[in-house]
N, C-alpha and C positions, 0 to 999 in steps of 0.2 A: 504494500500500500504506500509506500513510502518512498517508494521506488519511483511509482505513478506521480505521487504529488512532485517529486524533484522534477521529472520528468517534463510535464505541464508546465512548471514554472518557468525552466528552462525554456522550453519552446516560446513561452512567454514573452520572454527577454529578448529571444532575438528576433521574433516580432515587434518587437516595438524597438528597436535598434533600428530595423528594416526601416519603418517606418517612419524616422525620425531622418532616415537618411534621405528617403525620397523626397520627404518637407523641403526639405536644404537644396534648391534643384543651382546646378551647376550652372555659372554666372557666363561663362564662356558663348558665344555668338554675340548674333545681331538683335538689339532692344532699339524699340522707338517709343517716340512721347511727344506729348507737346508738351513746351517752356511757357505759362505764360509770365510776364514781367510786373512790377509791381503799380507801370505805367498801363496797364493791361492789354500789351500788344502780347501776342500769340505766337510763337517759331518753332516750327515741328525741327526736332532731336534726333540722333540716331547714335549709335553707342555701337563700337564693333570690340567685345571683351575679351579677350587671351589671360585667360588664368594659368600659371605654372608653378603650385605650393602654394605659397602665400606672394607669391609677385602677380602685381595685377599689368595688361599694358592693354593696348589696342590705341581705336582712335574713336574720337569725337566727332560728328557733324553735324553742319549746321549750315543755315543759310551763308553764313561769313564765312563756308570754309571747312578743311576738315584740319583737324590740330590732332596731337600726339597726346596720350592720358602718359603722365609724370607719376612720380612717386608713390607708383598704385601698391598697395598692400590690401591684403583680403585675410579675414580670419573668422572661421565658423561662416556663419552666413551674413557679417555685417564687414565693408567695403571701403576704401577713402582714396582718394589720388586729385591728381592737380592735373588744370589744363593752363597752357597761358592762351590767352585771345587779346592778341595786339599789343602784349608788352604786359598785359593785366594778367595774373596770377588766380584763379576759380577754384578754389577748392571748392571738392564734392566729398560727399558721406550718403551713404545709402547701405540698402537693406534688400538683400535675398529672398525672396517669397516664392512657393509653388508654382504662381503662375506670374509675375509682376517681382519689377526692383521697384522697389520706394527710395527717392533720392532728395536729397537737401545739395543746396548749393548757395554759394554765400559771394553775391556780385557788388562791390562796394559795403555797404552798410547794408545790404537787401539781403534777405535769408529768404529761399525761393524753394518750394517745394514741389514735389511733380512724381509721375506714374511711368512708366514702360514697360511692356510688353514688348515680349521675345516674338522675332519673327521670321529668324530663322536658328 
């Protein structure tokens, strides 16, 4: 009987191990979104992610352009790297989700937050 319950518990564990992995969905590809601004103009986003460990790279796009993501670091499911746009320095912070990253970005004094979805 004893045996059974270890047994159950076990299987238990690495069901929800599984589970908790799948949560965590791998940040690598291509995410879109729109940016809107605090002036509330609108400029659809694209994000191309290369995860290798914990080093984050890829690139950014945008109407102005596409830029190089700097200083990426990823750990667990929550994210952070720099872009510079025109000499300006963007740090971003954002978050891993099943289906969407949630992302903060910080343009001057403006703290700007937004959605993406994976699309490829």
């Amino acid at each position: 009987m004893k045996r059974k319950i270890f047994t159950t518990a076990l299987l238990s564990c690495c069901f929800m191990i599984c589970m908790a992995t799948a949560v965590f969905a791998d940040l690598t590809g291509k995410w879109t979104g729109n940016l809107t601004m605090s002036d509330g103009n609108t400029f659809p986003v694209t994000y191309d992610f290369k995860v290798a460990g914990e080093k984050l790279t890829g690139t950014a796009q945008s109407p102005q352009g596409d830029v190089n993501i700097e200083d990426g670091k990823i750990k667990g499911d929550e994210f952070s790297f720099n872009v510079n746009v025109n000499g300006l320095d963007v740090p971003h912070k954002g978050k891993v989700y099943a289906d969407s990253v949630g992302m903060n970005l910080t343009i001057n004094a403006d703290q700007l937050h937004f959605v993406l979805k994976r699309i490829k």
